[in-house]
Residue frames as qw, qx, qy, qz and C-alpha x, y, z in Angstrom:
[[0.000, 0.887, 0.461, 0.000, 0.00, 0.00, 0.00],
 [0.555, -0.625, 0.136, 0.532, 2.88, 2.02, 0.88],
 [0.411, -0.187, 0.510, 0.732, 4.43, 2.21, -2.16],
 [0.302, 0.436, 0.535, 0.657, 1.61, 3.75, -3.67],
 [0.351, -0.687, -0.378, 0.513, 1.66, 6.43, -1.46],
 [0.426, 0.667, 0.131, 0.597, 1.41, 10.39, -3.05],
 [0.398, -0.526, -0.092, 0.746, 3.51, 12.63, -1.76],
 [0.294, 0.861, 0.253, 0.331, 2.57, 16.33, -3.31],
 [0.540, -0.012, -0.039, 0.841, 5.43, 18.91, -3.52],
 [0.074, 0.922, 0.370, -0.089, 4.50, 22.67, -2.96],
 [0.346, -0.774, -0.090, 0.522, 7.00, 24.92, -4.31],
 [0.434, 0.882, 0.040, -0.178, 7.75, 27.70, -6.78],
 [0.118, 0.742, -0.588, -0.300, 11.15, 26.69, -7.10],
 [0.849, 0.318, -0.411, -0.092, 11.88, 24.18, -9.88],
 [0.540, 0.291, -0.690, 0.384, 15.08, 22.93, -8.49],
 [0.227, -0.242, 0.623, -0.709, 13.60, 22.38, -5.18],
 [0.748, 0.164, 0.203, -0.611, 11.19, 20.11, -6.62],
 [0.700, 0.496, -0.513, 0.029, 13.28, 18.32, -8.73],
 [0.165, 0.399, -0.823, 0.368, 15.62, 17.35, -5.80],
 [0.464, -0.181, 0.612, -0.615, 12.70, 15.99, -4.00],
 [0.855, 0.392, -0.153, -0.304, 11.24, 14.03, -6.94],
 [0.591, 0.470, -0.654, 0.054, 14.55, 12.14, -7.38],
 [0.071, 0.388, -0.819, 0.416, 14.76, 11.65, -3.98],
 [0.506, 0.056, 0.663, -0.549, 11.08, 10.61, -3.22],
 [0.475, 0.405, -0.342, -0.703, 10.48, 9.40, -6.75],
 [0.374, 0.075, -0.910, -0.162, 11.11, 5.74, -6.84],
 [0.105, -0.217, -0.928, 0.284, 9.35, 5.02, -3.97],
 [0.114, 0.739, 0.441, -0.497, 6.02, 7.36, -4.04],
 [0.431, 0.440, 0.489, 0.618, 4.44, 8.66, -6.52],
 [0.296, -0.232, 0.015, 0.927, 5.02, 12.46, -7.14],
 [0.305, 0.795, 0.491, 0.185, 2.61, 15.31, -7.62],
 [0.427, -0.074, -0.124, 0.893, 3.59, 18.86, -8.15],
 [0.173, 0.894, 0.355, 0.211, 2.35, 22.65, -7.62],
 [0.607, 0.261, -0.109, 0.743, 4.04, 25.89, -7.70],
 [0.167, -0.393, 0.079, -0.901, 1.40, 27.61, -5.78],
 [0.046, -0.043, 0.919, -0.388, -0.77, 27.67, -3.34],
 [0.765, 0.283, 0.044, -0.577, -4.30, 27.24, -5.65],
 [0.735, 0.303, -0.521, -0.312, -2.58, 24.56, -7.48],
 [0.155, 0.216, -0.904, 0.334, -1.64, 22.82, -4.56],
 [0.415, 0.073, 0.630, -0.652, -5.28, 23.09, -3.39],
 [0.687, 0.381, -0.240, -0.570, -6.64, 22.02, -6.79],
 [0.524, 0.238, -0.818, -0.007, -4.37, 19.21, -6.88],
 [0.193, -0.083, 0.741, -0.638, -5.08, 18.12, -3.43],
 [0.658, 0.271, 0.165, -0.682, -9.21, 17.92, -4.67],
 [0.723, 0.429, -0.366, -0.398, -8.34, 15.45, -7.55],
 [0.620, 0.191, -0.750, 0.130, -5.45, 13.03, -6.02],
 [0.630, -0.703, 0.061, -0.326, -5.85, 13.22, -2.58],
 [0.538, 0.412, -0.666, 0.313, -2.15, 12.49, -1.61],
 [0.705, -0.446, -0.521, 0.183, -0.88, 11.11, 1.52],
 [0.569, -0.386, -0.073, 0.722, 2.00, 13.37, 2.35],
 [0.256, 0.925, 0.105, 0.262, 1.70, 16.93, 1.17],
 [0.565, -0.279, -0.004, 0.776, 5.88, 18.65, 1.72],
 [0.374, 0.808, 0.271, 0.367, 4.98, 22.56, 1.42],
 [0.427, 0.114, -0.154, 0.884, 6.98, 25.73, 1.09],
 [0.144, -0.733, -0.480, 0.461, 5.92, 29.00, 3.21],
 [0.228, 0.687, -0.036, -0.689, 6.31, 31.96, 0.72],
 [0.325, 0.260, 0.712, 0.565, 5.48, 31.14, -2.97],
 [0.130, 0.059, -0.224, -0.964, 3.69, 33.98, -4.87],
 [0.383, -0.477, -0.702, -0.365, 0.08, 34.30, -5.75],
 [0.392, -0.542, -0.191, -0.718, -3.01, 34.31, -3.33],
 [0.920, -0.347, -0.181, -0.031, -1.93, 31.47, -1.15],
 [0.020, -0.593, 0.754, -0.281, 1.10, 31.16, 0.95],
 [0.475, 0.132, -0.850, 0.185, 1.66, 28.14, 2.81],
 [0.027, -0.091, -0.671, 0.735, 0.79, 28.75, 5.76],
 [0.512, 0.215, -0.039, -0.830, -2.87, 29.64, 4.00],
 [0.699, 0.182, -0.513, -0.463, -3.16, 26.53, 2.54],
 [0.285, 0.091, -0.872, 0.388, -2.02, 24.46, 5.23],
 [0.291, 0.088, 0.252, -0.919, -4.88, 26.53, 6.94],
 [0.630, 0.232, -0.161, -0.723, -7.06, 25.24, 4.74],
 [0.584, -0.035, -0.800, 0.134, -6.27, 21.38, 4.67],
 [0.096, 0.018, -0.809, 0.580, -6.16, 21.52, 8.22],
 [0.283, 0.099, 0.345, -0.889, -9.77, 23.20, 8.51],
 [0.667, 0.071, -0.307, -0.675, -11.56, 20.75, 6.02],
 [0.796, -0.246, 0.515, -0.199, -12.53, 17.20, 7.87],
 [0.918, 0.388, 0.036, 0.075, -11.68, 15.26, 4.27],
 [0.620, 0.671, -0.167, 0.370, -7.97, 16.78, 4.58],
 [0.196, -0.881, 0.280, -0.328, -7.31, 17.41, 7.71],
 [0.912, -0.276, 0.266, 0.150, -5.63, 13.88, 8.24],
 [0.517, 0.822, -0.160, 0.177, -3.23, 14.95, 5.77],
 [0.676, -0.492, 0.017, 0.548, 0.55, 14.95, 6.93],
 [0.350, 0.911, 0.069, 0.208, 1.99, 18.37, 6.26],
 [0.666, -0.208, 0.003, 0.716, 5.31, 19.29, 6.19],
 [0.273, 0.958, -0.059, -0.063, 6.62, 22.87, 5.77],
 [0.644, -0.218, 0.241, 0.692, 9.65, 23.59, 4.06],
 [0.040, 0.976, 0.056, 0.206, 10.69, 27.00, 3.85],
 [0.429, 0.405, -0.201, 0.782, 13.85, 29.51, 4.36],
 [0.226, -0.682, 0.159, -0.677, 12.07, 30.89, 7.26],
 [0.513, 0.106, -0.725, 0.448, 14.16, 29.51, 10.14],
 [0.251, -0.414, 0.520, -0.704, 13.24, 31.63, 13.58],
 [0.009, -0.111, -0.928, 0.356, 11.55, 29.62, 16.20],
 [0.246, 0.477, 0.411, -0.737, 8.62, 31.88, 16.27],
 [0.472, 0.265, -0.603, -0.587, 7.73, 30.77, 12.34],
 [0.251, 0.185, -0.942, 0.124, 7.84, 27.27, 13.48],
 [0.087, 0.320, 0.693, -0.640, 5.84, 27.43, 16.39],
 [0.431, 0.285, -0.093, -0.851, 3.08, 29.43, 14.10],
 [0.490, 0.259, -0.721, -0.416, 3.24, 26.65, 11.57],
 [0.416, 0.020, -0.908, -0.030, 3.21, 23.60, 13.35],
 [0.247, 0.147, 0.432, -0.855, 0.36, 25.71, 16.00],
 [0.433, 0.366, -0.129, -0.813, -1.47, 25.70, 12.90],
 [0.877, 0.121, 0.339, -0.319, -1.46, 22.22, 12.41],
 [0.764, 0.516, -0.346, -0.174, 1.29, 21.34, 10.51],
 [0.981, -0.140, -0.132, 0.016, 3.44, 17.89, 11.06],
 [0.813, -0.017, 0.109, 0.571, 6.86, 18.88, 10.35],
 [0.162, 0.974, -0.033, -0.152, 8.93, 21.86, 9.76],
 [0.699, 0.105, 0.142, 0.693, 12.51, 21.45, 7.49],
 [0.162, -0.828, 0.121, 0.523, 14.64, 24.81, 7.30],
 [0.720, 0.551, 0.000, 0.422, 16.11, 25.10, 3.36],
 [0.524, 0.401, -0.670, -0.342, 18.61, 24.50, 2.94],
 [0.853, -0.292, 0.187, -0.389, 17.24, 20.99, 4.37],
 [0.086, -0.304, 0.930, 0.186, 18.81, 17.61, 4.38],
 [0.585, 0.082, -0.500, -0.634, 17.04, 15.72, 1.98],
 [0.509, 0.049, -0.858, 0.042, 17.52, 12.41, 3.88],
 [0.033, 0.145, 0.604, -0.783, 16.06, 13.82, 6.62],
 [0.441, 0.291, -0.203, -0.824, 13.02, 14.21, 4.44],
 [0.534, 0.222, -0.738, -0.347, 12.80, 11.16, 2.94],
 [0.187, -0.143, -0.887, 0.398, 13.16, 9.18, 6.17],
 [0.302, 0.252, 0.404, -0.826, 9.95, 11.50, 7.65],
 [0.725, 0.183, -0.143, -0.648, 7.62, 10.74, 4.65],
 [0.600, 0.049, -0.797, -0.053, 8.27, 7.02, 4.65],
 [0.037, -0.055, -0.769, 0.635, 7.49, 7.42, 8.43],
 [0.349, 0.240, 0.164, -0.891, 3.94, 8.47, 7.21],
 [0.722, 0.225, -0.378, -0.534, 3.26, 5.88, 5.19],
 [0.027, 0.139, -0.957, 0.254, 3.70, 3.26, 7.45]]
């Protein structure tokens, strides 16, 4: 069952997606958005397991908005959410994971440190 676990990526940078694809690719299958509408659109159609978003991406959504949203609908709020984002302080964190979200990575993250967390979710 595991192994057909989706794991949706949230972030506006390409090469921050890419490195997670390769690294979460063989084993889980990969959606992507570069915002946070297409992360909620996508979210409506596949209904992944693991959702790994970033806190600032452009547009109407941030992260922290959409996380907001997953968390606040009963069909999504089982969801595991990671954030991964450039905004280190403690007092980001603490907001985020207040707000309902599973995990928080700091970029530049360690991928393996990733990896090892979403395979912990799909147990």
């Amino acid at each position: 069952l595991c192994a057909m676990s989706k794991v949706l990526i949230v972030d506006d940078q390409f090469d921050i997606r890419r490195l997670l694809r390769a690294m979460l690719g063989k084993e889980f299958e990969i959606l992507e958005a570069s915002d946070g509408v297409g992360a909620l659109e996508c979210l409506q159609r596949e209904w992944p397991t693991v959702i790994l978003l970033d806190v600032m991406m452009p547009g109407e959504l941030d992260g922290l908005q959409v996380l907001d949203a997953i968390k606040a609908n009963p069909a999504t709020s089982h969801i595991k959410v990671a954030m991964v984002t450039a905004k280190g302080q403690a007092s980001d964190q603490l907001d985020a994971l207040h707000r309902g979200a599973d995990a928080y990575f700091i970029k530049p993250f360690s991928p393996l440190q990733v990896v090892k967390w979403v395979r912990n979710q799909c147990r």
